[in-house]
N, C-alpha and C positions, 0 to 999 in steps of 0.2 A: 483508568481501569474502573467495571461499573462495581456494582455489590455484589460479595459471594452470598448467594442466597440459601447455602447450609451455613453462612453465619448466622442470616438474616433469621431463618429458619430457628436454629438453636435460639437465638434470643425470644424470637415469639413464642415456643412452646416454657423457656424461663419464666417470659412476664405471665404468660396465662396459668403457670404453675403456680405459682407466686416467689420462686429462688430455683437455686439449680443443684438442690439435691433432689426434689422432689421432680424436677426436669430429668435430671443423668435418669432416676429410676425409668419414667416412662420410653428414653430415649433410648436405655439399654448402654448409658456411659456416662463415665467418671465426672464428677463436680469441677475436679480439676482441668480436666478436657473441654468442659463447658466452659467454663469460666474464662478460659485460656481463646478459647472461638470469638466469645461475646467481646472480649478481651480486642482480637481483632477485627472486630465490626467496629467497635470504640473508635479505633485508629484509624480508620478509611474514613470515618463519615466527621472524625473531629467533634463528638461529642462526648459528653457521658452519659450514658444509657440506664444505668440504676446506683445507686446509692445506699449505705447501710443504712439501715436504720435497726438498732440493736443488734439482734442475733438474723434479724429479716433483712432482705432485700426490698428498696422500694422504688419503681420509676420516677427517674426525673420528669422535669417536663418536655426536654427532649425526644424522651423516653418514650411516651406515652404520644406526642405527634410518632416515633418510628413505630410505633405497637398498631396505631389508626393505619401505616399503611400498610404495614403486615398483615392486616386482618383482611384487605382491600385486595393484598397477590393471593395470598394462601385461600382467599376463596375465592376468588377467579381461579386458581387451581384446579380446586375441590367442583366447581361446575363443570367445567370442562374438560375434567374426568366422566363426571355423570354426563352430560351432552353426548360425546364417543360412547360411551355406554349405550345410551337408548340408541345412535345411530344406528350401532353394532348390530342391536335386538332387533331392531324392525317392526316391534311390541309383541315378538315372539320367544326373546331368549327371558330367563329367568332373570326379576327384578333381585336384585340384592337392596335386603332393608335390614340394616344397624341398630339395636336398640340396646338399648344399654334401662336395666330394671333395680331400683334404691334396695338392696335390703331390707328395706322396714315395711317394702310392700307385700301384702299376701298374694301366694303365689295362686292362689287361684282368681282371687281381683286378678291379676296379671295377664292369666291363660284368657280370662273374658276379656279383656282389654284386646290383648293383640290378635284374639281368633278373627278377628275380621278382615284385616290385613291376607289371611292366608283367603280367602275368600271372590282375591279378584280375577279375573280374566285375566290377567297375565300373571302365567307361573310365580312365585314369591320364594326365594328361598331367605328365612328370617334368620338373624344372626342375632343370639341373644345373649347378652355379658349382666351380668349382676355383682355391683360390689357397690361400693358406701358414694353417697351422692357427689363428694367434690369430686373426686376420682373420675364419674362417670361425665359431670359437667367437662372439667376436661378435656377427657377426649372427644367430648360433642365440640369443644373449644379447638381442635385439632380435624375438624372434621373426619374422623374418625369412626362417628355414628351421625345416623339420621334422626334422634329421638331420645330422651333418658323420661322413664314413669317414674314419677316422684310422689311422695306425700305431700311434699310444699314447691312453695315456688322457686323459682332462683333470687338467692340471697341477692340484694342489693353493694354486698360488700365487697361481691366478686367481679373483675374487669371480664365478663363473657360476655360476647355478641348473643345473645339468646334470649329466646321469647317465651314466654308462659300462657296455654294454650287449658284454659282450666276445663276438664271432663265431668266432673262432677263430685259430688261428696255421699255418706252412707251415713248412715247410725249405725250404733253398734251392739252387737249381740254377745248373751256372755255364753259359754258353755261348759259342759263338765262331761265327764263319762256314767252311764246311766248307775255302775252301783257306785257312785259319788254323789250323783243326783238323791237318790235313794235316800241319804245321807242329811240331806239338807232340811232346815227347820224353817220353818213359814213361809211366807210369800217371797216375794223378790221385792223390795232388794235384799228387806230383811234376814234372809236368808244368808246373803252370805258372811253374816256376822262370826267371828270365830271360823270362816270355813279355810281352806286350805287355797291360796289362791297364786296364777302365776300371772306377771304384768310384764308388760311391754318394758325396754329398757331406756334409761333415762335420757337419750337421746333421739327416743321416739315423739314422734307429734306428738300422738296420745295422752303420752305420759303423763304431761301438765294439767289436760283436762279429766285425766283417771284421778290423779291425786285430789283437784280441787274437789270433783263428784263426788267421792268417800268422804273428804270433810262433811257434803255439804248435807249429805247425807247421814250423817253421826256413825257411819259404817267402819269396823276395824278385820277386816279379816288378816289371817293367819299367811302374809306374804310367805311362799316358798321356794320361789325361782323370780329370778329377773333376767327377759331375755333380749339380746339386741335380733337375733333370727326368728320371725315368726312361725319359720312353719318347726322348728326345735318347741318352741314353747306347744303347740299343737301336738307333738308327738307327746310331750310328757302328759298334756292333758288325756290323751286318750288311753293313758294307763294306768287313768286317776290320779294323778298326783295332784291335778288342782284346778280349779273354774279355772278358764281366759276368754280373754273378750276379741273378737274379729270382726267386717264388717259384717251388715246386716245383707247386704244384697249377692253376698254368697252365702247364707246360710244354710240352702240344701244343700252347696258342693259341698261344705264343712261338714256336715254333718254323716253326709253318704260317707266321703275321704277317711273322717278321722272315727265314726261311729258312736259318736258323740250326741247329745240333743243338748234344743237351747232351753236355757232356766230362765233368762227372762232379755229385755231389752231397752234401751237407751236412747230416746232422741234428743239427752242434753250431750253425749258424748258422740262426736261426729268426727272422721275421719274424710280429709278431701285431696281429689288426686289431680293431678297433672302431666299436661305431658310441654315437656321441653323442649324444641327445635331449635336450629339453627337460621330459620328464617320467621319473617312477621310474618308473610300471606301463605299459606300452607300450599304447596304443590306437588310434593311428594305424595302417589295415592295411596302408599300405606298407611302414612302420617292422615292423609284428607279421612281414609275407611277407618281409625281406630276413632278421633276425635265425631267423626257424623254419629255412628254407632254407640259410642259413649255415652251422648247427650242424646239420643233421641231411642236406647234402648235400655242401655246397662240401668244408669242413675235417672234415665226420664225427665 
């Protein structure tokens, strides 16, 4: 009897999850029911496939040879879906492009990033998911998307087949609402000493090089929000509640958007983006028009 490949299945999206509660979640079933699949993949092939390690799951090294060839069917799969796909189009039916966008990215970075994609000779229709990075690696780990825009790279900690495809980086701009501006006392940085300010939240790139910069700078303002959602912290700015900082290469969207102007700007505090594939040679054209476009228009 060969492999049932919804064991096989169930265990690859465990390993890439990293355990099988956070597996049941994306699969839409029980840890129990997981456990109990992977359970009988164990039993056919006379291995053991993972092992506790405290309150985590971790591949044996069994494990991780069955994960190498998991990755080897599930994407022969995942091509030969898209293969019948283009056949289907004839380069006339509408591409479908998966993109999966980090929270901590600004959504108007974002809109430049992917306007180009919509741009090609063959109709695009984009499919865009936003939620917190591991999540999105994931299902890019699931072929599930073509792409996740990130602020950083793909962690080295994580077992993903995926490639880091760097677009470029910004400086940063701070801003405020103009009777806040109004408000403010000498130059920049000086200024925003004592001023009311909202920051990025502690799990932002940013964060580390905003806090080092106010050290280095003897600067204390008046912390009054901490946000992990950039464009919330944008909204409280623009009702005065407080300077924040975004990047500098949308600084007209931000400031038309949110009706804001900039008080001053930053090229020790840089923000850099990426885009994430599932493959090393880039052939996907929506993937090929964001990253061309990136480096040779956005960031320059």
């Amino acid at each position: 009897m060969s492999v049932n490949f919804k064991h096989l299945h169930y265990f690859w999206v465990a390993a890439k999850a990293g355990g099988v509660v956070r597996a049941g979640e994306q699969l839409h079933t029980t840890p129990q029911t997981l456990s109990a699949q992977i359970k009988l993949l164990e039993d056919r092939l006379g291995r053991r496939l993972f092992r506790k390690s405290g309150r985590r799951l971790e591949l044996t090294d069994d494990g991780r040879v069955a994960l190498r060839y998991a990755d080897e069917i599930f994407g022969l799969g995942s091509e030969l879906e898209a293969a019948m796909r283009e056949r289907r189009s004839g380069g006339s039916e509408v591409l479908e492009f998966r993109v999966g966008i980090e929270d901590a990215v600004a959504k108007s970075v974002a809109y430049r990033l992917l306007e180009p994609a919509l741009a090609l000779a063959q109709p695009v229709r984009l499919i865009c998911t936003e939620g917190h990075f591991d999540d999105l690696l994931a299902q890019l780990a699931l072929h599930r998307m073509d792409l996740v825009i990130a602020d950083e790279p793909l962690p080295r900690r994580l077992a993903v087949k995926a490639y880091n495809h760097v677009l470029g980086s910004s400086a940063m701009s701070f801003f405020c609402a103009p009777q806040l501006a109004r408000r403010l006392q000498g130059p920049f940085p000086g200024c925003l000493n004592g001023a009311p300010m909202l920051i990025p939240g502690a799990t932002s790139t940013v964060r580390a090089q905003f806090d080092a910069w106010l050290t280095l700078h003897t600067l204390q303002p008046q912390v009054v929000g901490e946000f992990d959602d950039g464009a919330l912290m944008k909204a409280f700015g623009r009702k005065g509640r407080g300077v924040f900082i975004s990047p500098s290469v949308v600084e007209e969207e931000t400031c038309t958007q949110y009706g804001v102007q900039v008080v001053g700007r930053s090229s020790e505090l840089v923000e850099q983006f990426y885009a994430i594939s599932g493959e090393r040679r880039i052939t996907h054209p929506g993937v090929a028009a964001i990253t061309q476009a990136a480096r040779g228009e956005l960031f320059g």
